[in-house]
C-alpha positions, -999 to 999 in steps of 0.1 A, spaced: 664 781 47 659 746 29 671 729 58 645 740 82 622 733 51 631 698 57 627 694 94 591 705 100 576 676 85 602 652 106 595 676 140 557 672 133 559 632 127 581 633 159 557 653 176 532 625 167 548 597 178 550 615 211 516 623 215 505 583 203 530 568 231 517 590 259 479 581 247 491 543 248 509 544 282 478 564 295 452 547 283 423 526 312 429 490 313 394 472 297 369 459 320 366 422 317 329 412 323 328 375 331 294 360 312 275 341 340 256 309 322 219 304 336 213 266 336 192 255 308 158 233 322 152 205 305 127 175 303 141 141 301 136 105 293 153 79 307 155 52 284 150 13 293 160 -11 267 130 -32 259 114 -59 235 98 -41 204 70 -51 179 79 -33 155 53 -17 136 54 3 104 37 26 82 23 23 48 0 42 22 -22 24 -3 -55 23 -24 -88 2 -21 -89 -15 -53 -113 -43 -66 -102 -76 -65 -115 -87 -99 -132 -63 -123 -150 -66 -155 -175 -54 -182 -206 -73 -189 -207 -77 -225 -240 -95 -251 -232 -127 -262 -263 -130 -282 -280 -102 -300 -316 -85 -299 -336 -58 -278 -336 -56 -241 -367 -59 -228 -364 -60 -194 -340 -45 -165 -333 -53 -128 -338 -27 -101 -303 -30 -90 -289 -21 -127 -278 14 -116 -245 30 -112 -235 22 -75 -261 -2 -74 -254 -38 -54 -263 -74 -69 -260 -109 -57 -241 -139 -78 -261 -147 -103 -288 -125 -104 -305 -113 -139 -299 -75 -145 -306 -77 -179 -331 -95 -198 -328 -95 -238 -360 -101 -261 -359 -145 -264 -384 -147 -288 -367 -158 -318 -342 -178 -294 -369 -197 -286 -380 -205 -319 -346 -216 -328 -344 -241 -297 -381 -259 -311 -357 -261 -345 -332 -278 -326 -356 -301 -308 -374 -308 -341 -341 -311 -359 -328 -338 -330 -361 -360 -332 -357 -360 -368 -319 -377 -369 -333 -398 -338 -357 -414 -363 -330 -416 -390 -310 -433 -366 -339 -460 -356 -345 -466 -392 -310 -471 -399 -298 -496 -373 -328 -518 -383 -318 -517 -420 -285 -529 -404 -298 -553 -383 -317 -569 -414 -288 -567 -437 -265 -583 -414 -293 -613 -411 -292 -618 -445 -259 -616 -447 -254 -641 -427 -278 -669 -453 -256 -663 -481 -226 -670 -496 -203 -647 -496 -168 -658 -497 -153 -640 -521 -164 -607 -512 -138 -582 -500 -146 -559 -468 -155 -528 -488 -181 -541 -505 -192 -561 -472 -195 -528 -449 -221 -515 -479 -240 -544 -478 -248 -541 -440 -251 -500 -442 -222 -496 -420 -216 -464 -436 -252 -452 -438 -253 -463 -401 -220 -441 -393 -240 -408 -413 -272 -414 -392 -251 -415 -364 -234 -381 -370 -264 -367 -383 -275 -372 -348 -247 -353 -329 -246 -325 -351 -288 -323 -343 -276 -324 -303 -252 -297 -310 -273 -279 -326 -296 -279 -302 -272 -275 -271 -259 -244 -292 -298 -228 -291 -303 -240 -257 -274 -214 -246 -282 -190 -269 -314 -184 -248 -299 -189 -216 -279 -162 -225 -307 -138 -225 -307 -136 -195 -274 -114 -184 -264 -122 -147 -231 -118 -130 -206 -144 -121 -199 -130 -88 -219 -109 -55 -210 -74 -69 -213 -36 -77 -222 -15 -107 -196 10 -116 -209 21 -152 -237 16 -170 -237 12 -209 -272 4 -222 -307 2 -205 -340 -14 -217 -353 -6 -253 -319 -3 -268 -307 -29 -293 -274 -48 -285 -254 -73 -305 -230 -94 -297 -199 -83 -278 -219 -47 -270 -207 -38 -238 -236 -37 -208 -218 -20 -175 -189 -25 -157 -189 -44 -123 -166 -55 -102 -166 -77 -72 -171 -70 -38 -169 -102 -16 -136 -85 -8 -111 -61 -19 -72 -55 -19 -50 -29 -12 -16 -23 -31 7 -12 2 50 -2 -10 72 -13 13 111 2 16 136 -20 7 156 -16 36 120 -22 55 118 -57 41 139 -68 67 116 -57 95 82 -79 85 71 -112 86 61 -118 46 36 -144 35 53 -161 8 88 -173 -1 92 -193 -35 59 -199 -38 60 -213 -3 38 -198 23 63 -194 55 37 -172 77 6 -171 85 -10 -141 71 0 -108 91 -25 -85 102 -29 -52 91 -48 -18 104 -63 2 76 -73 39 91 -93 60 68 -94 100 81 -118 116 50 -145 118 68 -157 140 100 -138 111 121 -120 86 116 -125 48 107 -105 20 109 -104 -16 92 -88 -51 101 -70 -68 69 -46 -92 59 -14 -94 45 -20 -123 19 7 -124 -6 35 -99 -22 36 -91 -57 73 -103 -55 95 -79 -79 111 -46 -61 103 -19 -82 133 -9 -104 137 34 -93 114 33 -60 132 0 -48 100 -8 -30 79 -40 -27 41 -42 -32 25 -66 -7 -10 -67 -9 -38 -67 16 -70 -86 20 -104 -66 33 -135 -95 37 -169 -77 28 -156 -39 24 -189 -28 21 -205 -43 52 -232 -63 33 -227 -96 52 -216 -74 88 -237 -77 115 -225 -45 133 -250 -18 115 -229 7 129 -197 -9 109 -184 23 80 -183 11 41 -148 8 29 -152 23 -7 -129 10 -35 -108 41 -47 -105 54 -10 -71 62 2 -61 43 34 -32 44 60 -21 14 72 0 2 101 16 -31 94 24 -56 125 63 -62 122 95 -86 137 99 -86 175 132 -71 182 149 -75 215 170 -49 232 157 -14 216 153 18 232 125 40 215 132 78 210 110 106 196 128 115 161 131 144 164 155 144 191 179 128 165 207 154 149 227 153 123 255 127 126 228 104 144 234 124 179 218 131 204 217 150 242 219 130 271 224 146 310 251 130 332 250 130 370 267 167 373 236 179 354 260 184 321 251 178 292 270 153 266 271 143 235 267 108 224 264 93 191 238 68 186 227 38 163 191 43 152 171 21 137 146 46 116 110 29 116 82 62 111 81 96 109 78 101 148 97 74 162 131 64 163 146 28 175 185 31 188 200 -2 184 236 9 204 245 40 222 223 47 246 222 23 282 198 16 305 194 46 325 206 73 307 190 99 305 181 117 270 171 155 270 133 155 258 148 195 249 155 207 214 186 226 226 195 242 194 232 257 192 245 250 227 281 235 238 288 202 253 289 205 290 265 231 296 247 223 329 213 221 330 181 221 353 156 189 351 119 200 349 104 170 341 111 135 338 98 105 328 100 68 318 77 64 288 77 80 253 58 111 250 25 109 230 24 115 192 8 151 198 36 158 225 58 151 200 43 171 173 51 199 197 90 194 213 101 218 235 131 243 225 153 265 240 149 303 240 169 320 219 183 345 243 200 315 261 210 301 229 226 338 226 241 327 261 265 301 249 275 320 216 288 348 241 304 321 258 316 307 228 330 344 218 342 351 250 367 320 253 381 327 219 392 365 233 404 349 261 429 327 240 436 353 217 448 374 250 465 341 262 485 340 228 490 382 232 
């Protein structure tokens, strides 16, 4: 009774085994379906190698070339102001903006005139004492006389004190003579008024600060340059040594409702790379930013503090092929289609200038032709279908827009992709 206990659970795993091997033997064969690949179409550019002027980027502010704060050098009441002593308001070299109460300046400078007159006549009266003592000198006797006593006798020293008494009068009266020149506040230079710190009726001393001004004959702009861009421009100075000519330079200003644009100069590099940026300030040179000498009425203000882009005129390098940069992937590849329409992947050597455009050093030939296509995930050989294509770079707002491969053919290749894996793992089967 314990024996056939014992076999049902061995009949039913038999039974079991049956049924699995006739379900095995029995079962369809699996329908292959073979993935057909549609033909991907592309634009391309077929690259020339060419001489480049290479031209690159920068970002920088309008600053003043010199700027300073008018400060009293003498003190009393201002009594007079200029029109053009308001903030934002323009003046010429030399022009009064200030003019501080000179009354008792002017009283001081008739002291000083008196006071000079006054050691003039000294002076007179003294060198004819001297001229009569010396005369008389001259009659007498006077052998055994030593030199101190013989100076006294012919008023050498009361000569000497006129004399002095005499420069110190001239001083005196030079010293009045600025004082009420300096009334009169002007600028050293053609400029503009940023602040203003006093007006008329308010009582200054000396050192009180007036406004603050700063020059506008021209102005400069502080542009960083890349380390590894250094190599690529034409700087002005070496050593102290001036080696170029001074570069020109684009300044574009887009604040406004359109934009304006500026010729400059590169002038001179402030000559120490910057110890975490690693960049190099060179500076630019703007004549007349404000237009005040320009003939064109038309001509835009270039406002110090306004933030300008500007394009800086580079080396000429021979043999380059420019690319949009965007058609550079990681590993500095890129897509090229051969003559069977296939496309293949070739690594490049790119010479990174801007954000839009790429220079390839080595790589690519003449001829070749590069896929103007982002192609996403796809697989080296895939054949392709041109569109379009051409032998010039496509324009900045092309490129703002690149072209991209749907993602139900990208889908495409990852079925192909899965479908040659089965087909090994069968092989290995």
């Amino acid at each position: 009774m314990q024996l056939k206990k014992a076999q049902k659970p061995l009949l039913i795993l038999v039974i079991a085994m049956l049924v699995a091997l006739v379900m095995v033997l029995t079962r369809p064969e699996a329908e292959q379906s073979v993935v057909v690949q549609k033909a991907l179409v592309v634009d391309v550019l077929v690259v020339q190698k060419a001489d480049v002027q290479l031209e690159l980027q920068s970002y920088g502010q309008v600053l003043p070339r010199t700027q300073s704060t008018l400060t009293s050098e003498v003190a009393g009441r201002i009594v007079a102001v200029s029109e053009n002593f308001v903030v934002g308001g323009f003046f010429k070299k030399n022009e009064q903006l200030l003019k501080i109460d000179d009354s008792r300046y002017k009283t001081a400078l008739k002291k000083a005139e008196a006071d000079v007159a006054r050691a003039q006549s000294a002076l007179a009266q003294e060198q004819g004492r001297a001229y009569v003592a010396d005369q008389q000198w001259k009659t007498r006797n006077n052998k055994n006389v030593d030199q101190a006593a013989k100076d006294l006798a012919l008023r050498k020293p009361q000569l000497l004190e006129a004399s002095a008494n005499l420069e110190s009068a001239e001083a005196n009266y030079q010293q009045a003579k600025d004082d009420l020149k300096r009334t009169s506040i002007r600028a050293p230079f053609d400029g503009l008024v940023r602040q203003k710190q006093a007006d008329i009726g308010r009582y200054v001393t000396v050192g009180s600060p007036l406004a603050v001004s700063f020059a506008i004959d021209y102005a400069e702009v502080r542009l960083p340059i890349p380390e590894f861009q250094l190599a690529y421009l034409q700087l002005p100075d070496a050593f102290g040594q001036r080696r170029h000519e001074p570069s020109p330079i684009l300044l574009t200003n887009s604040e406004g409702m359109e934009q304006q644009q500026w010729q400059a100069m590169l002038t001179r590099t402030e000559g120490v790379l910057d110890d975490r940026s690693r960049v190099l300030h060179v500076v630019a040179r703007i004549e007349d930013p404000y237009g005040l000498r320009a003939t064109d009425t038309a001509r835009q203000p270039l406002r110090i503090g306004s933030f300008v882009e500007a394009s800086l005129s580079g080396r000429l390098l021979q043999g380059l092929i420019e690319i949009p940069s965007y058609l550079l992937r990681p590993g500095n590849r890129v897509w090229l289609v051969d003559d069977n329409n296939q496309l293949q992947d070739r690594v490049v050597e790119p010479l990174k200038i801007s954000a839009n455009k790429t220079y390839i050093q080595a790589g690519l030939n003449d001829g070749d032709k590069l896929s103007l296509t982002s192609l996403g995930q796809v697989l080296e050989g895939r054949l392709v279908t041109i569109n379009q294509q051409t032998l010039s770079v496509p324009s900045d707002t092309e490129l703002a827009q690149p072209v991209t491969v749907p993602e139900s053919e990208q889908a495409s290749d990852a079925s192909a992709v899965t479908e040659s894996m089965a087909e090994e793992v069968a092989g290995d089967e």
